[in-house]
C-alpha positions in Angstrom: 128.0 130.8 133.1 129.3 134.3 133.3 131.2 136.0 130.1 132.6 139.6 129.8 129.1 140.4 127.8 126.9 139.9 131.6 125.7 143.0 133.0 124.2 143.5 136.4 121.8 145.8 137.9 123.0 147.9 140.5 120.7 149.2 143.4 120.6 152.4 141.7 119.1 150.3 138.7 122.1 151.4 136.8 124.3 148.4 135.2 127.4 148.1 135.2 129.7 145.4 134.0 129.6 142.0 136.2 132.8 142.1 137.8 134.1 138.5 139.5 137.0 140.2 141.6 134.6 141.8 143.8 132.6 139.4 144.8 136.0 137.2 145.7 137.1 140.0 147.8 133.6 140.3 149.4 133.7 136.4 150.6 137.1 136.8 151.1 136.7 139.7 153.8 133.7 137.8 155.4 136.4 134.9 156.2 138.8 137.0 157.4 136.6 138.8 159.7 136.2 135.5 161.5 140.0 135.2 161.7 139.6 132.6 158.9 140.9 132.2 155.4 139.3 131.6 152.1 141.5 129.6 149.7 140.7 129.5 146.1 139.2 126.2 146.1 136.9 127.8 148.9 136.0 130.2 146.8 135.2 128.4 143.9 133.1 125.9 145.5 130.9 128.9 146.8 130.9 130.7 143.5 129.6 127.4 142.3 126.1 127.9 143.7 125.8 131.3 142.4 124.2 131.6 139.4 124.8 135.2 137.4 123.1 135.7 134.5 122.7 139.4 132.6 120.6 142.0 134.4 121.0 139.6 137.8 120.2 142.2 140.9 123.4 143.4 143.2 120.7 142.3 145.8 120.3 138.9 144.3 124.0 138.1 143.8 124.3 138.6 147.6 121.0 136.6 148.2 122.9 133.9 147.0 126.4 134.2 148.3 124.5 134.5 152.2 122.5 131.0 150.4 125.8 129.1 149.2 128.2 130.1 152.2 125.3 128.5 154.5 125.2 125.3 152.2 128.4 124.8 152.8 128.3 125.2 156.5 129.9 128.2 157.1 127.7 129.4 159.2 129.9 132.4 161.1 131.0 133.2 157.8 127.5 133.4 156.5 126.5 135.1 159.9 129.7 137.9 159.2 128.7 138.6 155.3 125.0 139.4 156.8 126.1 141.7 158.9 128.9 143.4 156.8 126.0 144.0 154.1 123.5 145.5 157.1 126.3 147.5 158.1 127.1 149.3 154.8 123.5 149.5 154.4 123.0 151.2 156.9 126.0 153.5 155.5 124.9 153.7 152.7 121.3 155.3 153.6 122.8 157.6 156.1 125.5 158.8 152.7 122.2 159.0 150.7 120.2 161.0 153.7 123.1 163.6 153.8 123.7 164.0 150.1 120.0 164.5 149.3 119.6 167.0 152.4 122.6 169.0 150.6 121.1 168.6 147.4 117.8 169.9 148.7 118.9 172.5 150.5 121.0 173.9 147.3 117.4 173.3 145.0 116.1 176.1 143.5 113.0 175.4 145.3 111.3 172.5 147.1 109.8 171.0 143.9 112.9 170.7 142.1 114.3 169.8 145.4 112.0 166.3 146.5 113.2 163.1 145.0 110.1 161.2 145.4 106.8 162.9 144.9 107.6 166.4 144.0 104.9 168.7 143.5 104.5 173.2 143.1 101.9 172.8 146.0 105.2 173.2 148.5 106.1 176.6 148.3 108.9 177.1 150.5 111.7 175.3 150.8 112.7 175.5 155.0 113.7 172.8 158.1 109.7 172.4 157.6 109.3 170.5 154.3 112.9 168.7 154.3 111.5 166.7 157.7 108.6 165.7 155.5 111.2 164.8 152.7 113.6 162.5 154.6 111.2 159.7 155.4 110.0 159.3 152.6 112.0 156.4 151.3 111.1 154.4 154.3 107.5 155.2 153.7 108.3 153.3 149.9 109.8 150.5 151.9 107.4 150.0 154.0 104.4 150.5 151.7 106.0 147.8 148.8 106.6 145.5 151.8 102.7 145.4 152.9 101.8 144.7 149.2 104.2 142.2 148.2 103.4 140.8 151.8 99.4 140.6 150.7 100.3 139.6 147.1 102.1 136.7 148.3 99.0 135.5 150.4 96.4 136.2 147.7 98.1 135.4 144.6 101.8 133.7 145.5 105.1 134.5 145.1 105.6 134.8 141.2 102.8 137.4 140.9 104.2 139.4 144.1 108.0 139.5 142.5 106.4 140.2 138.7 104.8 143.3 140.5 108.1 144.4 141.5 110.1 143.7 138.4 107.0 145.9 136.4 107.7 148.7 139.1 111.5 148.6 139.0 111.2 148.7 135.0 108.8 151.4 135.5 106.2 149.3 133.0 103.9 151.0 136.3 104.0 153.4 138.5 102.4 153.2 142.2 101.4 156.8 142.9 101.4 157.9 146.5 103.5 155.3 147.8 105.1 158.1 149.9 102.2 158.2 152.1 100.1 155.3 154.3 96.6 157.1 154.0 94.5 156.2 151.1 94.5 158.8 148.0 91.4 161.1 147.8 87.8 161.7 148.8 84.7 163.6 148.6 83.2 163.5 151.6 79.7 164.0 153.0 79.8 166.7 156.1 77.0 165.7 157.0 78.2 163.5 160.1 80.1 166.8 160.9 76.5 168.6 160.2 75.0 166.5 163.3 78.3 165.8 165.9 81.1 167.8 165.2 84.0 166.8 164.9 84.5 164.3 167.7 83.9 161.0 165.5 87.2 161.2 163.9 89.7 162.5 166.9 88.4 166.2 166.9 87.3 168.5 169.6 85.3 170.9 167.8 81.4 170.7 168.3 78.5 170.4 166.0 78.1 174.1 164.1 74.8 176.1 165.2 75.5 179.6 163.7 77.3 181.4 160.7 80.2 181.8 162.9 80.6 178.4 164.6 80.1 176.9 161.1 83.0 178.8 159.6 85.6 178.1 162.4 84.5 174.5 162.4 84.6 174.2 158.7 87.8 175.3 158.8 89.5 172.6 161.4 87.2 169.7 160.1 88.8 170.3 156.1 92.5 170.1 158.3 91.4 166.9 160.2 90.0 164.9 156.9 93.1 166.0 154.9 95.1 165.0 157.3 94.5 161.6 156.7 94.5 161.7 153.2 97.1 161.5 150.8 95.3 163.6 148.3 92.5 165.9 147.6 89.6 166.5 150.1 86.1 167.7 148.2 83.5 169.4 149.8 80.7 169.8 147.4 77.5 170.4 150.3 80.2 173.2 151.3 77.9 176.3 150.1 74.2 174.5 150.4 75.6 174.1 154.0 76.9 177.9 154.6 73.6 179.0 152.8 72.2 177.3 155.2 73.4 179.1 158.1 73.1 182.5 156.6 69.4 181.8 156.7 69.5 180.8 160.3 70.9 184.4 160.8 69.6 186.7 158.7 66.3 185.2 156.8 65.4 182.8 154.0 64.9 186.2 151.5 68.6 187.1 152.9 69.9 187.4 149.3 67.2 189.8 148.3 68.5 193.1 150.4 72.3 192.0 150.8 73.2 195.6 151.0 71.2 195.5 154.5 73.0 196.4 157.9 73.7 194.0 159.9 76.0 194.9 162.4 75.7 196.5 165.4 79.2 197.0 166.3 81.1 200.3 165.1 82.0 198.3 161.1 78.2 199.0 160.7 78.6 196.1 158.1 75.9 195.0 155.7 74.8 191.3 155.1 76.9 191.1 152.2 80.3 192.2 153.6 79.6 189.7 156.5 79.3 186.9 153.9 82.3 187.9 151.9 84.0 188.0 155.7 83.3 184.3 156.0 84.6 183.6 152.4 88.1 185.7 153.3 88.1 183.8 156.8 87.8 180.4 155.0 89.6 180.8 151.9 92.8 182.4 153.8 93.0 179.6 156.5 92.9 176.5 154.0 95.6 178.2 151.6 98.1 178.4 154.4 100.5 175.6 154.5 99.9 173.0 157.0 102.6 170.5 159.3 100.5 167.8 157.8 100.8 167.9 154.5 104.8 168.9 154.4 104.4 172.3 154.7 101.9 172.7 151.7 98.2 173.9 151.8 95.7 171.1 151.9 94.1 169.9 148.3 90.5 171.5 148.5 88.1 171.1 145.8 84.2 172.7 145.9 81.6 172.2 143.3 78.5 174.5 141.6 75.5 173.5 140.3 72.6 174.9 137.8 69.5 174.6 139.0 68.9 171.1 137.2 71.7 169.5 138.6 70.9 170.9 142.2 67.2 169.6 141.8 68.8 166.1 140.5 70.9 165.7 143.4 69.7 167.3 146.4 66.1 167.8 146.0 65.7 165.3 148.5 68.2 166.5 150.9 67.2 167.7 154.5 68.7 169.4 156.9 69.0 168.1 160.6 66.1 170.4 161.4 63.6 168.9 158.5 64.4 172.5 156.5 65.2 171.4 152.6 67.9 173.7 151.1 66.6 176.3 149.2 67.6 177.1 145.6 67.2 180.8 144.8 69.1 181.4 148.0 72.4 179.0 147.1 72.2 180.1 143.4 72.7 183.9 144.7 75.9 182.6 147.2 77.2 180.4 144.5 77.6 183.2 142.3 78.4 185.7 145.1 82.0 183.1 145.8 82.6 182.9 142.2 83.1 187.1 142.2 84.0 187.3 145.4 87.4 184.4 145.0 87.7 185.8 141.1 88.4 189.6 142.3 90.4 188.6 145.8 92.8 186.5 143.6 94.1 190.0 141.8 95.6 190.4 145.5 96.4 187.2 146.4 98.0 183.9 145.3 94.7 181.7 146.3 95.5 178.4 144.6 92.4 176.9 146.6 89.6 175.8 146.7 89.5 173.8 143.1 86.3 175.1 141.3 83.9 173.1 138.9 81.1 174.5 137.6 78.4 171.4 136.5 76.3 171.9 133.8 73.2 169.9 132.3 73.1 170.1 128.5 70.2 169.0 126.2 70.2 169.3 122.2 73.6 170.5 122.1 73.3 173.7 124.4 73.6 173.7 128.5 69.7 173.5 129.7 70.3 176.2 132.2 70.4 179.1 130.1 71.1 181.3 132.8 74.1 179.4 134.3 75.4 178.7 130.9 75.8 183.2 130.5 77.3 183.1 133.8 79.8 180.9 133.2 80.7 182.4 130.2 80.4 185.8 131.9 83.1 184.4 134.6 85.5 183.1 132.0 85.3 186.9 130.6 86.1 188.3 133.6 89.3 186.0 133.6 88.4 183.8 136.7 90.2 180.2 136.6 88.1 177.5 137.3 86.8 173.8 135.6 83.3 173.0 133.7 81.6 170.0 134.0 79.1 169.1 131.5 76.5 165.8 131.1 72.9 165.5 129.2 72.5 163.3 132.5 73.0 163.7 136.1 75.0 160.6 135.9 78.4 161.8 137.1 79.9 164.9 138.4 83.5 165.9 138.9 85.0 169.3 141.0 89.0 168.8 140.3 91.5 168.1 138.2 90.7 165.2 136.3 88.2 162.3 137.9 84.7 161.6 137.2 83.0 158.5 137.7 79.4 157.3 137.2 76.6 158.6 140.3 74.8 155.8 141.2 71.5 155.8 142.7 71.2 159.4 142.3 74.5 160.1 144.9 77.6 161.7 143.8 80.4 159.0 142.7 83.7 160.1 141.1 87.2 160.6 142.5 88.1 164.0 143.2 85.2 166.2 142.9 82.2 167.0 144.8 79.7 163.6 146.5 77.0 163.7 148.0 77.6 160.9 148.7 80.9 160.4 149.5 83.4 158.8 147.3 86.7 158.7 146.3 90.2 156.9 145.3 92.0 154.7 147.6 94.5 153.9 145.1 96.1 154.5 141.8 98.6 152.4 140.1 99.1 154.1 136.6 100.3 152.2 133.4 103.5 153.4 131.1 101.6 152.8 127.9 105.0 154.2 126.1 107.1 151.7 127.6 104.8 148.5 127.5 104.2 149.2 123.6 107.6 149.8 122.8 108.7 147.3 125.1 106.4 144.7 123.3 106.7 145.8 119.7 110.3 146.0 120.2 110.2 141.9 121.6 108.4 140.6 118.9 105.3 140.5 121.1 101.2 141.9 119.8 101.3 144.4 122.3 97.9 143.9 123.3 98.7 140.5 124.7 101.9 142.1 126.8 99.2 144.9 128.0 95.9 142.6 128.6 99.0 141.1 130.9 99.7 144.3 132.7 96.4 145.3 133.2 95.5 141.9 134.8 98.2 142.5 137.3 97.8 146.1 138.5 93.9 144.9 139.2 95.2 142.3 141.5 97.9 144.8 143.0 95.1 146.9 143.6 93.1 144.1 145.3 95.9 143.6 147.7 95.7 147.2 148.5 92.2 147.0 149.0 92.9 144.2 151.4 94.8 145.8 153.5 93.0 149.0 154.0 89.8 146.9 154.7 92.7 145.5 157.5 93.4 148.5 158.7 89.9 150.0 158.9 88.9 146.7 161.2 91.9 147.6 163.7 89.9 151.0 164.3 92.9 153.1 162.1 90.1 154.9 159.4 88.1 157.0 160.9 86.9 158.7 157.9 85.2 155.8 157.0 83.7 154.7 160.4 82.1 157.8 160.9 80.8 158.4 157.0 82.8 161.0 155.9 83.7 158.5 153.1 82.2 155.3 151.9 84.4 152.4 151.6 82.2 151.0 148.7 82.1 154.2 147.3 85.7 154.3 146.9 87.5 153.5 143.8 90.5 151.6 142.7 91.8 153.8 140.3 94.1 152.2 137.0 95.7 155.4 135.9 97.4 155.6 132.1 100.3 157.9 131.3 102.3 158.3 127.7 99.4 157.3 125.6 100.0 160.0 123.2 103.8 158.8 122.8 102.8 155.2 122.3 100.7 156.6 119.5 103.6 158.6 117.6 106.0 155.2 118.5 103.1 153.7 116.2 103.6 156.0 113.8 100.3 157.7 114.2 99.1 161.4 113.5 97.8 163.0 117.0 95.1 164.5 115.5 91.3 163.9 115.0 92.0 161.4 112.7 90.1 157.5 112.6 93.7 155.7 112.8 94.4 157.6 116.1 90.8 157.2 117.5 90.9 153.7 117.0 94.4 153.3 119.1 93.0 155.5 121.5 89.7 153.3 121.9 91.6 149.8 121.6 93.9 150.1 124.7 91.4 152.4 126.9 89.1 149.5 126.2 91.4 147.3 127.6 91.6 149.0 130.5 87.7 149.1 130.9 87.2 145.5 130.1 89.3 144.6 133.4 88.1 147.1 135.1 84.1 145.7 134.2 86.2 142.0 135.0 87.1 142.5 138.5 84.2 144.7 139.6 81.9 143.3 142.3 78.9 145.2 144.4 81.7 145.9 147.0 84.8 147.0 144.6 84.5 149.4 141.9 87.3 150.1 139.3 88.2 153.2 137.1 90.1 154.6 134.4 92.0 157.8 134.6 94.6 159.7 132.6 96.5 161.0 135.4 98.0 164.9 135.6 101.4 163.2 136.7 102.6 166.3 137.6 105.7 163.9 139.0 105.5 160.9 137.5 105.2 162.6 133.6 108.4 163.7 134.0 109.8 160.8 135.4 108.3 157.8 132.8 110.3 161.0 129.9 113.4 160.4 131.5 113.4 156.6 132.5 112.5 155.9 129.3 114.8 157.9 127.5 117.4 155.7 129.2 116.5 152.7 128.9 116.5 153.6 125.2 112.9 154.0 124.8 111.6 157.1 121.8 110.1 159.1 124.1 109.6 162.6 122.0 109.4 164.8 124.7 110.7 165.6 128.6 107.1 165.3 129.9 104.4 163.1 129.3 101.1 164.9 129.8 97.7 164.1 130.2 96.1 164.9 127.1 95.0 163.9 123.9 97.0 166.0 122.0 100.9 167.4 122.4 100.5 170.3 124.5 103.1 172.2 122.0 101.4 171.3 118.9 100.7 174.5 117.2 98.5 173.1 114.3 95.4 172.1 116.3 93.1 174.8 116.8 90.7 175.3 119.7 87.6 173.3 118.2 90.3 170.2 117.2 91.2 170.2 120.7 87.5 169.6 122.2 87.0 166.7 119.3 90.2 165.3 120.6 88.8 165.5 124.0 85.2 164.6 123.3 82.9 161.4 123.8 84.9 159.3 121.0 88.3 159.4 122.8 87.0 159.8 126.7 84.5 157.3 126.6 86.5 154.3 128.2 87.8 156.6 130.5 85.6 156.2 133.4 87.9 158.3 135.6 88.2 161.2 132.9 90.3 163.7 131.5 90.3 167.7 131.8 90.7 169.6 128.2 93.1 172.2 129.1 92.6 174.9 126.5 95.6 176.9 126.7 94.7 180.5 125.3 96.8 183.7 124.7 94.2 186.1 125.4 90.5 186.0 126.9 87.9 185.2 124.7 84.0 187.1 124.6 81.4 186.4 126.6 80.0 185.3 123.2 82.8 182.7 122.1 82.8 181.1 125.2 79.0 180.5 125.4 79.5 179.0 122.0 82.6 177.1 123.2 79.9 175.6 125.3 78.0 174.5 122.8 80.7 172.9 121.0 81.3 170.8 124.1 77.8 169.7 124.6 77.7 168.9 120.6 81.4 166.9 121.4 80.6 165.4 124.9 84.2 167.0 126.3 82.4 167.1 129.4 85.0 168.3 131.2 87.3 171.2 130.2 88.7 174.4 131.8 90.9 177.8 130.0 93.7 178.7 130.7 95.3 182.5 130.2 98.4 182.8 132.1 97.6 185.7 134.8 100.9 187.8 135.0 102.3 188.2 139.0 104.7 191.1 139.4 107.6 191.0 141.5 108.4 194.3 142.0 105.1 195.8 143.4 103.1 192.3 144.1 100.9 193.6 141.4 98.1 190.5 139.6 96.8 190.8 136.4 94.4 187.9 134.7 96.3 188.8 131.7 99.0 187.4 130.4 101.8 190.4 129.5 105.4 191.0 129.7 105.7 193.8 132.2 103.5 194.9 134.5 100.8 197.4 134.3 101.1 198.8 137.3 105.0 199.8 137.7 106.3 198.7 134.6 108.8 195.8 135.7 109.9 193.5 133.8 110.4 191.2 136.5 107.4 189.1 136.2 106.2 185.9 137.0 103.1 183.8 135.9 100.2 182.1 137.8 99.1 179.1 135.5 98.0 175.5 135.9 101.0 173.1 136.6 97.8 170.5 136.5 95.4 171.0 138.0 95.9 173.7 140.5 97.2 176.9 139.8 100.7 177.8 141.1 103.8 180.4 139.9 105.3 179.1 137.3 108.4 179.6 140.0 106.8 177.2 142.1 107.1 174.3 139.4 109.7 171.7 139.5 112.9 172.7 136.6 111.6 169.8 134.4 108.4 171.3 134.7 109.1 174.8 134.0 111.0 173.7 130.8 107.5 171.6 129.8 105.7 175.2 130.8 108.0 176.9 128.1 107.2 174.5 125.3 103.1 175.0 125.9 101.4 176.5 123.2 99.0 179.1 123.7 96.6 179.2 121.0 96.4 183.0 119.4 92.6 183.9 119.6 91.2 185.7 116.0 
């Protein structure tokens, strides 16, 4: 029954009203283009086996017209009205194609610019990154069609088109979905170590000096990313260069750094050949890459204290039977941290992704000396994430992810493995919209989100399935050679617009028991599925994603569909980024063990801060984290880029030091990478604005 209240979707999503005329003149045409002719009681028999109801699909209406033209046997007809809608399909993408190349060639810069996955890594804007642009909605064609495909086979139909409704509704969100490869990995180099590069389609040969190791390094970080959709760890990266500085110049190497070493006219020392490597290394992975759209690979390293080494590779061994050696990697480790922290006052080095991992014990870090050099590097106004556990049971060297080691190997999403790890997937959850949505339908909305939950683990089944299909037909080498651990690898449920569902609730984002409880009751959801579906071969997690993308998107979908949505981004925090009345010890309570502990994938406290702190408050900030359990945390001062005279400054001031301009720009974390804030998307230089960086007294 249709009535002048129905309302269709259109392929846009938009509705529109349902209008009867234009789908008389569609059937109408399809006759005529047969050199037939359609009377009205035609018509009306056809229309008879259409059923419209409100929020029917443009696609579905059409569905059914192809359906009821073939019921009544006219077949041509039927045959005509398929191709008519091809044809204007087909129209219809090229019209799209050409207004979004327009539309990204006027953008203000590529970010701002993509449609689908936009993100400040893609500096430029050139013929470079629109190719990577334009097949990107193919890619999301393709990709739904493999997973509905395997939903279909594993779970049946219903489940396979509820998945789609969810994702059209944006209730979820499938990350990535631009891209074939599976998300993100540590990876071992270890089969790199002993063969090179040939195992996974390279040319390159095992390393066996300094020089060899750097070059190699260099093309075997290229190759892996290249078949990733995300970030590539390397966490033996420095116990493996130590390695072969040894080889060249001596275990006691970092004892008489200042010696020469060269015999060619640079007369250079040990030390300046070191810091050679670093520049040669650093430079190459920062420069944007054909693979990866014209953007610099995602490249993430890892430090340890000396109880964290011991914990993890004290039974390491090198190819030759040598065992690293600590005193030796301790001195590199901190030689990279000076070395990156001064060369990025000349250049914009967004890579690699540091984390520092700390033990702690009786509310201090149990490596006093590592716990004054980290403070000492947050004073000098280097940029870079701790990681803190009174256990060597998990580890994390990015943005974000941590997950549980098991057996004494490295085993968390993004950050540094020995033995290697990973997400293949994330599907993320719009706890905004589900609660709303729920509340708002009369529903308990932890019945509507136990629902959800149970269906983005069985998505992420089927993806599983099909990348264990591809791996068989020989298209993962990654895996086959042990880069990357297929068990190892996680399925990642990722949450966005928690704190937005908590102020829909009416509750105070603060340390507070009403909030904690929220916060505990629908990560523990999460967590209980996730402990549900595991098995020895499939391992879950629970993330709060950056959603650099996707933060903005779930603001501005929601806000739409009508949903309170309080803000233009949804971050990834436990408290609103612009909140002013939190102060810097609320923030680490709000981001310790009684908020994060269902989150097996984690969350980074981003401590935004006008100024730098003292060697002194920062060590304490330490112990306030090990006392919390924030385990994971990083600072952030805006440093201050000039425009005029290229000049870099790890302060954060309003003209430059140097020349005096003005004209200044800012280096800060869109997540968790640092970028100009230039290089954000427009939505996410407006949420850039609003941050609050807390005054230090």
């Amino acid at each position: 029954m249709i009535n002048s209240e129905t309302f269709i979707v259109k392929r846009d999503g938009k509705k529109e009203a349902f209008s009867l005329d234009k789908i008389k003149n569609a059937i109408s045409k399809a006759f005529l283009s047969v050199g037939s002719f359609a009377t009205q009681d035609v018509i009306t028999n056809i229309l008879s086996r259409v059923n419209i109801s409100d929020g029917t699909s443009v696609e579905d209406i059409q569905n059914q017209v192809e359906v009821a033209l073939m019921a009544e046997h006219y077949y041509s007809v039927a045959k005509a009205f398929m191709l008519y809608r091809q044809k204007h399909l087909e129209d219809r993408e090229v019209r799209d194609k050409l207004r979004f190349l327009m539309d990204y060639c006027d953008a203000s810069n590529p970010a701002t610019g993509s449609k689908y996955d936009a993100n400040a890594n893609v500096e430029n804007k050139n013929i470079a990154t629109l190719i990577g642009e334009l097949p990107k909605s193919n890619f999301i064609r393709l990709n739904r069609r493999l997973l509905t495909d395997r939903l279909k086979d594993m779970y049946g139909k219903e489940l396979s088109d509820r998945y789609i409704e969810l994702l059209n509704q944006h209730f979820i969100y499938k990350n990535d979905e631009t891209n074939l490869a599976n998300y993100c990995a540590s990876i071992t180099m270890y089969p790199w170590l002993i063969g090179g590069t040939a195992s996974i389609g390279g040319n390159s040969t095992a390393p066996t000096n300094l020089k060899s190791f750097c070059g190699g390094f260099i093309n075997m970080v290229f190759i892996v990313s290249s078949m990733l959709s995300g970030a590539c760890a390397t966490p033996e990266f420095l116990m493996y260069m130590n390695y072969f500085i040894e080889k060249e110049f001596g275990e006691d190497y970092y004892q008489h750094p200042e010696q020469l070493a060269d015999l060619s006219t640079k007369q250079r020392t040990i030390d300046k050949i070191i810091t050679d490597c670093f520049e040669q290394i650093v430079y190459s992975i920062n420069q944007p890459t054909g693979a990866r759209n014209f953007q610099a690979v995602f490249w993430n390293v890892a430090y340890y204290d000396k109880y964290y080494f011991n914990s993890l590779f004290e039974h390491f061994v090198f190819p030759d039977g040598n065992a690293p050696h600590w005193e030796s990697l301790s001195w590199l480790q901190k030689r990279f941290m000076k070395w990156f922290n001064k060369e990025r006052t000349k250049a914009v080095l967004t890579f690699p992704v540091e984390t520092m991992a700390l033990l702690t014990k009786d509310g201090d870090v149990l490596d006093k000396e590592y716990g004054d050099f980290t403070a000492e590097m947050y004073v000098e106004g280097h940029s870079f994430f701790t990681y803190m556990s009174n256990n060597a049971d998990s580890l994390s060297s990015c943005c974000r992810l941590r997950n549980e080691i098991q057996d004494n190997g490295f085993s968390y999403t993004l950050g540094a493995g020995g033995v290697s790890t990973g997400s293949k997937s994330v599907l993320t959850i719009n706890l905004n919209r589900c609660i709303q949505h729920a509340v708002k339908s009369g529903l308990l909305y932890h019945f509507f989100l136990e629902e959800v939950v149970d269906l983005v683990h069985k998505v992420q089944l089927a993806y599983n399935e099909n990348l264990k299909h591809l791996q068989s037909k020989g298209m993962l080498p990654l895996f086959d050679a042990g880069y990357i651990n297929m068990g190892r690898q996680y399925l990642t449920i990722g949450v966005n617009g928690l704190v937005e569902a908590a102020q829909f609730m009416g509750i105070e984002i603060n340390d507070n028991p009403k909030y904690e409880a929220f916060v505990q009751e629908i990560l523990g959801i999460v967590e209980k599925y996730n402990k549900k579906y595991r098995t020895k071969e499939i391992l879950f997690n629970c993330e709060m994603i950056p959603a650099e993308n996707v933060g903005v998107k779930h603001a501005k979908w929601d806000k739409e569909a009508g949903f309170q949505t309080f803000r233009d981004c949804y971050n990834s925090y436990f408290y609103i980024v612009e909140d002013e009345s939190l102060n810097i010890i609320d923030k680490f309570r709000l981001h310790g063990h009684r908020y994060i502990e269902h989150l097996t994938g984690g969350s980074a406290l981003h401590m935004n801060l006008e100024e730098h702190l003292s060697k002194e408050q920062y060590r304490q900030l330490l112990r306030v984290a090990a006392t919390e359990g924030c385990n994971y945390f990083t600072f952030n001062i805006p440093n201050t880029v000039c425009n005029k005279c290229n000049h870099i400054d790890k302060r954060y001031l309003k003209e430059c030091p140097e020349c005096h301009s003005q004209n200044v720009d800012y280096l800060t974390r869109v997540i968790g990478y640092m970028k100009r804030i230039s290089n954000f998307s427009q939505a996410r230089q407006k949420e850039a604005a609003r941050r609050y960086y807390a005054e230090v007294h």
